[in-house]
TORNU-238509 format. One record per residue (C-alpha): residue in one letter; chain; x, y, z negated. Coordinates in steps of 0.02 Angstrom, whole numbers, plus 32768, in hexadecimal, padded with zeros to 4 digits. Example, Ala and Ser with C-alpha at 12.3 -4.5 7.8 and 13.67 -1.06 7.14 Angstrom:
2
[A, A, [8267, 7F1F, 7E7A]] [S, A, [82AC, 7FCB, 7E9B]] 
***
This chain:
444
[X, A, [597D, 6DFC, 552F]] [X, A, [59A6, 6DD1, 55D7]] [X, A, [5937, 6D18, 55B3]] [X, A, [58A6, 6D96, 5581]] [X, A, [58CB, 6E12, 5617]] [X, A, [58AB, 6D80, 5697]] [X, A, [5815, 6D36, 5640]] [X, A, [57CE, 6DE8, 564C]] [X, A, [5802, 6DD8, 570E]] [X, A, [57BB, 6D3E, 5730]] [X, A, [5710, 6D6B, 56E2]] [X, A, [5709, 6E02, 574E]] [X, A, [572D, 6DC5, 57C9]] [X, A, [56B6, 6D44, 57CD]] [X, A, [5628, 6DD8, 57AC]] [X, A, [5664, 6E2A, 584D]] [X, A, [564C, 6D7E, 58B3]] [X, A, [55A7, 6D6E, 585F]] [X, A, [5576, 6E22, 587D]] [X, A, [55B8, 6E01, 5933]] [X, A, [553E, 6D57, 5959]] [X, A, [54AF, 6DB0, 590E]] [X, A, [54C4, 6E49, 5979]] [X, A, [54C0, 6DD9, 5A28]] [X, A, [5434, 6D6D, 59D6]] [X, A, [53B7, 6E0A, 59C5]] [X, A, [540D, 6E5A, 5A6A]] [X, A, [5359, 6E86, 5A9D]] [X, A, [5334, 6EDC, 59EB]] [X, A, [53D6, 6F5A, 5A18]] [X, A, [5397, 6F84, 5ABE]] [X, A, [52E0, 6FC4, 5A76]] [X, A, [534F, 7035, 59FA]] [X, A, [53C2, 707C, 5A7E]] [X, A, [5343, 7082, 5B0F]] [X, A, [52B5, 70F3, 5B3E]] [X, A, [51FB, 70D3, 5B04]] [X, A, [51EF, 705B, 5BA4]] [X, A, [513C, 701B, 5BDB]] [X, A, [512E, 6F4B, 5BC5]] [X, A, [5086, 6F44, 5C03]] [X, A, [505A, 6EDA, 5CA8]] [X, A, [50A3, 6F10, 5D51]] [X, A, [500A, 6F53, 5D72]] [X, A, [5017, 6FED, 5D0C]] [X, A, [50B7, 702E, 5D74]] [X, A, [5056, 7037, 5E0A]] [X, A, [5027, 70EA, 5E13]] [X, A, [4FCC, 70DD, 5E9F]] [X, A, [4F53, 705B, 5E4D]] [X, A, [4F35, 70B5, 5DB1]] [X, A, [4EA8, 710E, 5DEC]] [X, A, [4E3D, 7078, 5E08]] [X, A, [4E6B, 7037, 5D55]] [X, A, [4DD4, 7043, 5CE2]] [X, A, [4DB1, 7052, 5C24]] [X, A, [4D56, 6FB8, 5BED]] [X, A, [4D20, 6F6B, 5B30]] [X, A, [4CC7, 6EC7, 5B10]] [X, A, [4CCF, 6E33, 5AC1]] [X, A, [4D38, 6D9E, 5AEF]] [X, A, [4CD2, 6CF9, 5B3E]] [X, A, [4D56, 6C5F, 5B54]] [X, A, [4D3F, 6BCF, 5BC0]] [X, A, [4D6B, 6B22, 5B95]] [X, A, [4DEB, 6B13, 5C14]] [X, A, [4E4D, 6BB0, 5BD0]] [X, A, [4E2E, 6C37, 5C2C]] [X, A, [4D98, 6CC8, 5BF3]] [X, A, [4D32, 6D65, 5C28]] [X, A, [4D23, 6DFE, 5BB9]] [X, A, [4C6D, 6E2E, 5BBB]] [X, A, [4C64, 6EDD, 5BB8]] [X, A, [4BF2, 6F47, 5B4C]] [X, A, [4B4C, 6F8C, 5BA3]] [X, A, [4B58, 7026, 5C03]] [X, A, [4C0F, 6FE8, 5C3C]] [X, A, [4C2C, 7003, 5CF5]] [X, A, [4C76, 6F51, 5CF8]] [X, A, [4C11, 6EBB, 5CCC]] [X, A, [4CAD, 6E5A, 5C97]] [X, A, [4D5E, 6E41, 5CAE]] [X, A, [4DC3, 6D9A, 5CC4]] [X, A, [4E50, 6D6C, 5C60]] [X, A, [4EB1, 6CD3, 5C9A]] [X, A, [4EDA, 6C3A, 5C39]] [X, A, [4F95, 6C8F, 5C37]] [X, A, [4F70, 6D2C, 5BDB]] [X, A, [4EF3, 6CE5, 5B62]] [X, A, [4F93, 6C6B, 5B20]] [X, A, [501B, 6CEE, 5B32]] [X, A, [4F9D, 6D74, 5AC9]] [X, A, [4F67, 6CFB, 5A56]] [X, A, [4EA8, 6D3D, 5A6A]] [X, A, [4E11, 6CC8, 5A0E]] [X, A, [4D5C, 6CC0, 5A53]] [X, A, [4CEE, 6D39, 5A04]] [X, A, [4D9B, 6DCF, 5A01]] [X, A, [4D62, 6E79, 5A1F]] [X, A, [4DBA, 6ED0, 5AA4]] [X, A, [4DE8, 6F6B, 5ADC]] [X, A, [4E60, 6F5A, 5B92]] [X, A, [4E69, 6FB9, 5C32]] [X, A, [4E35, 6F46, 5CD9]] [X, A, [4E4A, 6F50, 5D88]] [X, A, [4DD5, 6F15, 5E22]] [X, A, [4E0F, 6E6A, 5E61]] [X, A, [4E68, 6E52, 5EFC]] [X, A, [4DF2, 6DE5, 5F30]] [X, A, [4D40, 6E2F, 5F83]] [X, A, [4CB8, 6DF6, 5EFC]] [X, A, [4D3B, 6DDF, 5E7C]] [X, A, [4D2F, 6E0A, 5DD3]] [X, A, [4D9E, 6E80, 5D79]] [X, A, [4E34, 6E54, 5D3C]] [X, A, [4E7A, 6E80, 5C92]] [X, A, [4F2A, 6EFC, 5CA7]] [X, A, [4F4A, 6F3A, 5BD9]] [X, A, [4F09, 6F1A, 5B44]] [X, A, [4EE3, 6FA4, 5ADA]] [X, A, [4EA8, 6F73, 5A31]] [X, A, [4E64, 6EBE, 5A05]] [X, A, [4DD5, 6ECF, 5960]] [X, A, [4E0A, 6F78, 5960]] [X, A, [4EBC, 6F5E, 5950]] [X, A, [4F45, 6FB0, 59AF]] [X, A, [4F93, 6F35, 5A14]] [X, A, [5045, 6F2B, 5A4E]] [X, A, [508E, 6ED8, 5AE6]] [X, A, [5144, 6ED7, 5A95]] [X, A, [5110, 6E72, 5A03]] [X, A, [50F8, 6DE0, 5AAF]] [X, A, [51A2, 6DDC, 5AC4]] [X, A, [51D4, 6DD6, 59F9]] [X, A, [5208, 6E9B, 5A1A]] [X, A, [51EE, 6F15, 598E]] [X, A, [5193, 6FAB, 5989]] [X, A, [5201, 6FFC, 5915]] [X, A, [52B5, 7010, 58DF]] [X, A, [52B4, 6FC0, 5825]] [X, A, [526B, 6F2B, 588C]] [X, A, [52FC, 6F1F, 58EF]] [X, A, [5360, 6F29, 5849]] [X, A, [5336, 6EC0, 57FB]] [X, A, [5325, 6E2A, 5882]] [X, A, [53F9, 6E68, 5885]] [X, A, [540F, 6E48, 57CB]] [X, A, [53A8, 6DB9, 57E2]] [X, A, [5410, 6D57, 584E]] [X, A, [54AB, 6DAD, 5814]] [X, A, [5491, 6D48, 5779]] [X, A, [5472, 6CA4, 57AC]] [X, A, [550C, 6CB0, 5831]] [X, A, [5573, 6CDD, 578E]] [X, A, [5528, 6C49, 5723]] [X, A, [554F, 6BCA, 57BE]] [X, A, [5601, 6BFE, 57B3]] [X, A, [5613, 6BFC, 56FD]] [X, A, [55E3, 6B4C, 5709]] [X, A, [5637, 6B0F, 5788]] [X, A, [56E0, 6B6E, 5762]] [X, A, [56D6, 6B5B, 5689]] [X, A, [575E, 6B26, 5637]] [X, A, [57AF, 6AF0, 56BF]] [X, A, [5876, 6AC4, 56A0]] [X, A, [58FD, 6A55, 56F5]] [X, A, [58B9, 69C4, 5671]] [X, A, [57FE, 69BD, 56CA]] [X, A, [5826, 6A02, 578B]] [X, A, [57C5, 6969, 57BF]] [X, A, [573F, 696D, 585D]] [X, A, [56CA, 68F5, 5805]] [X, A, [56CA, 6943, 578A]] [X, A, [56B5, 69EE, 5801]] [X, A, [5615, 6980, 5861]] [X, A, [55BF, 696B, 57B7]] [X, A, [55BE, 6A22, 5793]] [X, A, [5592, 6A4D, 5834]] [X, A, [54F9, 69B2, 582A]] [X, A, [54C4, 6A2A, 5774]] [X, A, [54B8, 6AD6, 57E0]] [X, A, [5455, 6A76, 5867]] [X, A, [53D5, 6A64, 57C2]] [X, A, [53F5, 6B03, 5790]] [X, A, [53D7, 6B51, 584F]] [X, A, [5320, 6AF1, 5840]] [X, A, [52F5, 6B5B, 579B]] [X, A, [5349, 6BED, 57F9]] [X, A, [52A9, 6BD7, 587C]] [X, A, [522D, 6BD9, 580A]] [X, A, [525F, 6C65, 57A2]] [X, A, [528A, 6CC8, 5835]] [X, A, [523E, 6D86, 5816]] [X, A, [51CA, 6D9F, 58AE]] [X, A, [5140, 6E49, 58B7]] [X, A, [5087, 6E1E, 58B9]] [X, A, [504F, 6E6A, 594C]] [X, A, [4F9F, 6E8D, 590E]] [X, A, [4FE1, 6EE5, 5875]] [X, A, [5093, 6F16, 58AA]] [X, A, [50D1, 6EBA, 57E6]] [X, A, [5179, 6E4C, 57F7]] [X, A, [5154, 6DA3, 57A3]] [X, A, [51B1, 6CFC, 57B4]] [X, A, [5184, 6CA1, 585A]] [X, A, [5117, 6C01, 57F5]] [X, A, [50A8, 6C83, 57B5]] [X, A, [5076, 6CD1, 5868]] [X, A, [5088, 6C40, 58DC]] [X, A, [5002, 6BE0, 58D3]] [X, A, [5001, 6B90, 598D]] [X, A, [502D, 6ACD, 5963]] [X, A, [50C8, 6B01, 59E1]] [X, A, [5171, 6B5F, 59C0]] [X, A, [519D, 6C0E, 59E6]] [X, A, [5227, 6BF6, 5A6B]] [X, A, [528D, 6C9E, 5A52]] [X, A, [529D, 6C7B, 5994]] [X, A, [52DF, 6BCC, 59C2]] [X, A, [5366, 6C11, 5A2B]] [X, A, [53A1, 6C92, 59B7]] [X, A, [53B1, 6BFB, 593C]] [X, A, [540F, 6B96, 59BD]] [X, A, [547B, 6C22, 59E5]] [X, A, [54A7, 6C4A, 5945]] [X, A, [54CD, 6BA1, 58FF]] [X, A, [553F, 6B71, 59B2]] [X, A, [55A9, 6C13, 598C]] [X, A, [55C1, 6C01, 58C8]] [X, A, [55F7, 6B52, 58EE]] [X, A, [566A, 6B87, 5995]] [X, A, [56C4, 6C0B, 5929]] [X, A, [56DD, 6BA6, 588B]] [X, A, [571F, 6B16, 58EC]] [X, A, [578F, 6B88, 5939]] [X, A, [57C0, 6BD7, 5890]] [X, A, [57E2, 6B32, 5848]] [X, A, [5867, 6B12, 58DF]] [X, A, [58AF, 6BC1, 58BC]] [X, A, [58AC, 6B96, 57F4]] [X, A, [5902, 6B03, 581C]] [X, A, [598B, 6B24, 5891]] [X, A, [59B5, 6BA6, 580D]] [X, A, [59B2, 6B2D, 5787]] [X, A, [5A44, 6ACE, 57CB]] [X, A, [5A8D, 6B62, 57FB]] [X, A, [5A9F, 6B8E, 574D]] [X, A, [5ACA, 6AD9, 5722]] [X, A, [5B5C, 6AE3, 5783]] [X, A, [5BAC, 6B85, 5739]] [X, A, [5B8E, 6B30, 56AA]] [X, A, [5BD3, 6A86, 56B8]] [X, A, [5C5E, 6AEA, 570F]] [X, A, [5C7D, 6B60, 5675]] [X, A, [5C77, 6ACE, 5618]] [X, A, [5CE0, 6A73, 567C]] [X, A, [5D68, 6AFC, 565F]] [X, A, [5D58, 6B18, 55A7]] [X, A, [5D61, 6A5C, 558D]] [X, A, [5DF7, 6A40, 55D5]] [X, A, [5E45, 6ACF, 559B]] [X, A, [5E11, 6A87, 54EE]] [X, A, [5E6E, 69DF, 551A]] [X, A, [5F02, 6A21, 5549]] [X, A, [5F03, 6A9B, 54AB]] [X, A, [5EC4, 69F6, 5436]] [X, A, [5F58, 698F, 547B]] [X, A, [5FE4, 69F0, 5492]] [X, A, [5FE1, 6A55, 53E4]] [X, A, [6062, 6A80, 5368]] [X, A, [6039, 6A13, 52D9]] [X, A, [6046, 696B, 5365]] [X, A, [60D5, 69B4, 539E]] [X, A, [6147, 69C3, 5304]] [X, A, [60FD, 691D, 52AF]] [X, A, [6148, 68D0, 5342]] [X, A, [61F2, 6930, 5333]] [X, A, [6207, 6903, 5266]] [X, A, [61D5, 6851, 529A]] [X, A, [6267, 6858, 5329]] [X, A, [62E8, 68A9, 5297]] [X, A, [62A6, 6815, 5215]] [X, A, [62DE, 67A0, 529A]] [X, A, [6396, 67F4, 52AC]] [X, A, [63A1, 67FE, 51ED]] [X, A, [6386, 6756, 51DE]] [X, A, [6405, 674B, 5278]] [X, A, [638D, 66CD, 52D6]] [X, A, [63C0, 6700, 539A]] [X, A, [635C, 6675, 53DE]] [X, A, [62BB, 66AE, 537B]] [X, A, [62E1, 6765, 5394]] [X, A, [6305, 674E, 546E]] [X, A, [6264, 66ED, 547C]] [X, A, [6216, 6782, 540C]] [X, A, [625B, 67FD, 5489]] [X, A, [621B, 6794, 551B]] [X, A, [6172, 6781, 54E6]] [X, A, [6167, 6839, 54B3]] [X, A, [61A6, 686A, 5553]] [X, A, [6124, 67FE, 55B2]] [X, A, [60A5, 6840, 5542]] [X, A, [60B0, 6900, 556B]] [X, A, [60D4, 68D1, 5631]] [X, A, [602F, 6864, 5629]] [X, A, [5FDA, 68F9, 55D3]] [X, A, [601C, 6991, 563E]] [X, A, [5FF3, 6912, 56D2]] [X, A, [5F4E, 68D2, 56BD]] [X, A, [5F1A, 6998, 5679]] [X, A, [5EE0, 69B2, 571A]] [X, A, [5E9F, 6919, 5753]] [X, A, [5DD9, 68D7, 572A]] [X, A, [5DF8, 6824, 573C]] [X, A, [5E81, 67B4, 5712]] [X, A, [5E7D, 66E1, 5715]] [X, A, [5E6F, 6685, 5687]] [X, A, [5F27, 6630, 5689]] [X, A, [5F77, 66F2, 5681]] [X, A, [5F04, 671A, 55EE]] [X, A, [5F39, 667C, 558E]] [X, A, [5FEE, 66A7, 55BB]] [X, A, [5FCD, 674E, 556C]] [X, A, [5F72, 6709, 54DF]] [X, A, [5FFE, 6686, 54B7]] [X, A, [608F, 672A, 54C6]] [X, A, [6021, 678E, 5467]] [X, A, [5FF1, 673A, 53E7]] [X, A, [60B8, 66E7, 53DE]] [X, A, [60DC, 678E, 5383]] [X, A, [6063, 6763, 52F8]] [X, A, [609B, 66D4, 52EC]] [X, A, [6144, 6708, 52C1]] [X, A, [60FA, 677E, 5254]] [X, A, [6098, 670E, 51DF]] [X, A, [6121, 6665, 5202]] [X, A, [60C5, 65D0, 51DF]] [X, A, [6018, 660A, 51B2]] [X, A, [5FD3, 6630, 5262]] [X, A, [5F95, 65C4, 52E9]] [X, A, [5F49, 65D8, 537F]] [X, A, [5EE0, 6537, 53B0]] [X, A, [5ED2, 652E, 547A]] [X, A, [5E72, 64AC, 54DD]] [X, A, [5E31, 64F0, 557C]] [X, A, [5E3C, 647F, 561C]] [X, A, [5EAB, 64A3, 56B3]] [X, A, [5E0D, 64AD, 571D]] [X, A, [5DE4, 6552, 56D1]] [X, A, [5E74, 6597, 56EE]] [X, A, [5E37, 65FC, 5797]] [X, A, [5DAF, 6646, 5726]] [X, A, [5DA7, 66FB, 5733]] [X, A, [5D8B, 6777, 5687]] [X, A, [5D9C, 681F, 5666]] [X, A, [5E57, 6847, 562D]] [X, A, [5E9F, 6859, 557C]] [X, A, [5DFC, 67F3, 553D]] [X, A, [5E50, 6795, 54C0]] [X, A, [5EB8, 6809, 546A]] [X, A, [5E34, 6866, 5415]] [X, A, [5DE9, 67BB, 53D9]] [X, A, [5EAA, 677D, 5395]] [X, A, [5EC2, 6836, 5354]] [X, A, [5E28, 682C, 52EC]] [X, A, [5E35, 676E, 52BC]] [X, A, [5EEF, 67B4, 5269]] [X, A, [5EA1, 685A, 5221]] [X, A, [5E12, 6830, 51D1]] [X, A, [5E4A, 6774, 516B]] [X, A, [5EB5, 6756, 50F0]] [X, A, [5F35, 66F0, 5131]] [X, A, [5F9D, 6691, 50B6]] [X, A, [600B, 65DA, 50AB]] [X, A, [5F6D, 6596, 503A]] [X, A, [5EEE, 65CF, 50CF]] [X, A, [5F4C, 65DA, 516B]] [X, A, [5ED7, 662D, 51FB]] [X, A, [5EC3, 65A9, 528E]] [X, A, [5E81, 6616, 532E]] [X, A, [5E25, 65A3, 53A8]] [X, A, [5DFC, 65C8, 5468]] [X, A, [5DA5, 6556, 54DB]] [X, A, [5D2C, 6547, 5558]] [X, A, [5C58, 650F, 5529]] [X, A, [5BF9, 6512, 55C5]] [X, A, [5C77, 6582, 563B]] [X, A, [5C88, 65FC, 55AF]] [X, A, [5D2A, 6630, 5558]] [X, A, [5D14, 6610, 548F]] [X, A, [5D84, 666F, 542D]] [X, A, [5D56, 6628, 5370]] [X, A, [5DAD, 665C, 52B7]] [X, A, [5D96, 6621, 5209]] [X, A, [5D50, 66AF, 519D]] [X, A, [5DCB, 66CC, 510D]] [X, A, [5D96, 6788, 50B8]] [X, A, [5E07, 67DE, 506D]] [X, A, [5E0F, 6823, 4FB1]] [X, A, [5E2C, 68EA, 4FF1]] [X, A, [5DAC, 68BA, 5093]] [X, A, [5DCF, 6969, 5118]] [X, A, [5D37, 69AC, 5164]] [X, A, [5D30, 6978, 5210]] [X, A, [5D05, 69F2, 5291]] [X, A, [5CC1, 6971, 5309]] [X, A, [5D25, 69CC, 53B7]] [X, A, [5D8C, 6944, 53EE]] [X, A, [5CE6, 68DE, 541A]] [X, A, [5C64, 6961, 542F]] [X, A, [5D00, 6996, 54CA]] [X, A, [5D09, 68B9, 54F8]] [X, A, [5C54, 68BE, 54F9]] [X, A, [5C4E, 6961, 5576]] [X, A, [5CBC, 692F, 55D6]] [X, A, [5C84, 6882, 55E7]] [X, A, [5BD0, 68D7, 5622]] [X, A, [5C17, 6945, 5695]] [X, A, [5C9B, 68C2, 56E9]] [X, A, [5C24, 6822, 56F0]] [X, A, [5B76, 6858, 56E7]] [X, A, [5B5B, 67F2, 5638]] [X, A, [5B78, 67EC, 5591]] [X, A, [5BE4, 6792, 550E]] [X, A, [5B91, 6744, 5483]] [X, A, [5BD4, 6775, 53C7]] [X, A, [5BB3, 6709, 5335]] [X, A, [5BF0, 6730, 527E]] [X, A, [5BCF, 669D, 5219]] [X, A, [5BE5, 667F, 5165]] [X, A, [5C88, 6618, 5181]] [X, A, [5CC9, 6644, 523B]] [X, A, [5CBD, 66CE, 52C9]] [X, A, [5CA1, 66A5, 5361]] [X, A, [5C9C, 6706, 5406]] [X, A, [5C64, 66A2, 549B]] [X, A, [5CA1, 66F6, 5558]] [X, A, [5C3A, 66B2, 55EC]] [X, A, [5CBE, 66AD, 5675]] [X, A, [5C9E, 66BA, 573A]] [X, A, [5CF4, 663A, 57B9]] [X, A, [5D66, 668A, 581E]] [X, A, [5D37, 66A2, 58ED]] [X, A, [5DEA, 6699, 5918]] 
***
């Protein structure tokens, strides 16, 4: 539930981001809902004290080959025609031949002609000065250029921030998402909703632009948009990470705890504990004091090394041999003459660091899981391959084979991640088990 509660948090959060971009992309579209009917006409029509000489004109529109054009007026107009510079003929988007309806002005100059102020209708159209500056004329306009960009924000940051985990946290691979919504920002341009200002219709921008250039406004928006879905899922991929090993740490710590509390409960349990004691009373029977002192010795070094090394992560090589040797001494006794433990391991190694009580759950289950018997006595080997410790056993089943519950290595091989960074390598073959422990030289 709580894995389901943050999914659901994550996805709405990212559609309040998304809502958030697209509402400071189409600032301009907010401030036409929220703002008086405001006039966007030329400066000239806030001059009240040159409205009087404005003037009522319709013609038809006569360019010039070097951009700029008169309207010819109809006959019986009081004006003969009215220039319109090589600025407003590009910004309008006017052809030769358009018939227009516009007030005009006289010229400053004496002589002058008259110069164009508003546009009223072009072919009989109504024409709107907002629709110049990609404003809308009307609130499901604005709307939808919102939902518009609200979506593609949202489908930039579900690609850049899918499936993102601590396995794939990777900037190149962050840079190669961030190359596809560059793509994707392109189609964004062209399918941008944008109103027709001769028939006031929204329709994606390739179908109304045809100048061979770009519409500037829609090509910031883009930009905008695609620099603040990558900002904020760059930033939520630092934020997803830091908590990633956050969590990693609890949990390597929780592990930590219930792992060791699991070695000390594995090692110092009844069942060890009074096989050793009828072992120690066999030797008294038998009235063997040498046999039984050295018993009591190695026993004794056994649960110091154990209650010692408990708390400890790290131990040398030489102190887990000497543990191995008392430890397994008791098995030894236990089995006489059909139990061997086979050690060659060079003095040079002997600095190497491991993870303490490492080799008693490999001797435990070496003794456990054979049958050990004066026809096939069990001959444990440890030695070192390649600065790794390799603890190696003869397979010998046995007719009643126990189910084994796997703990005392799944707990080696946990605490063997958590201590040293790495792994130890398990094989069960046919004939022997082997368990090979890469060891780490020591920095004293």
């Amino acid at each position: 539930m709580k894995r389901l509660n943050g999914k659901y948090s994550t996805v709405v959060t990212h559609i309040l981001v998304a809502l958030a971009i697209s509402l400071v992309v189409n600032f301009s579209y907010l401030l036409i809902l929220i703002a008086d009917d405001r006039d966007y006409g030329p400066p000239e029509l806030r001059e009240a004290d040159q409205q009087e000489m404005m003037v009522n004109v319709t013609g038809r529109l006569s360019l010039n080959p070097d951009g700029y054009g008169y309207l010819l007026c109809d006959e019986g107009s009081s004006v003969d025609s009215v220039y319109i510079s090589q600025w407003s003929i590009k910004r309008i988007e006017v052809s030769d031949g358009d018939r227009i309806a516009a007030t005009a002005m006289p010229s400053n100059r004496t002589g002058g002609h008259y110069r164009l102020v508003e546009i009223k209708t072009i072919n009989d159209m109504d024409f709107d000065y907002g629709t110049l500056y990609n404003r809308p004329r009307k609130s499901v306009d604005s709307i939808i250029q919102i939902l518009f960009f609200m979506a593609s924000s949202l489908l930039m940051i579900s690609i850049l921030t899918a499936n993102i985990d601590r396995h794939n946290l990777s900037f190149r691979l962050f840079l190669k998402r961030s190359a596809w919504c560059l793509l994707l920002a392109v189609g964004i341009y062209f399918l941008a909703p944008m109103p027709d200002r001769r028939t006031g219709d929204i329709m994606p921008i390739f179908v109304l632009h045809t100048d061979p250039g770009f519409n500037s406004i829609v090509i910031l928006k883009c930009s905008f948009t695609l620099v603040a879905a990558i900002l904020y899922s760059y930033i939520y991929m630092l934020i997803y990470q830091r908590q990633a090993i956050v969590l990693e740490n609890e949990r390597l710590k929780s592990e930590n705890l219930a792992t060791r509390y699991n070695v000390l409960v594995n090692q110092i349990n009844p069942h060890f504990f009074f096989n050793s004691l009828n072992s120690l009373a066999m030797l008294i029977r038998e009235d063997d004091k040498e046999k039984a002192l050295t018993y009591i010795d190695r026993l004794s070094y056994t649960f110091r090394y154990i209650l010692r090394t408990g708390q400890n992560m790290t131990v040398t090589l030489r102190e887990e041999l000497n543990f191995a040797e008392a430890y397994g001494y008791q098995f030894k006794i236990r089995y006489e003459d059909k139990l061997f433990f086979d050690v060659d391991v060079d003095e040079k190694y002997y600095d190497y660091t491991l993870p303490s009580l490492s080799l008693q759950p490999l001797i435990d289950n070496a003794v456990k899981h054979n049958a050990i018997t004066q026809k096939r006595p069990m001959h444990v080997t440890i030695r070192i391959e390649d600065e790794q410790l390799v603890v190696s056993n003869p397979k010998y089943p046995l007719l009643n084979e126990t189910s084994s519950t796997g703990i005392g290595l799944k707990n080696l091989s946990s605490r063997w991640l958590l201590i040293t960074g790495s792994d130890i390598e398990i094989i069960d073959g046919k004939e022997r088990f082997t368990v090979k422990l890469p060891l780490r030289k020591s920095h004293a």
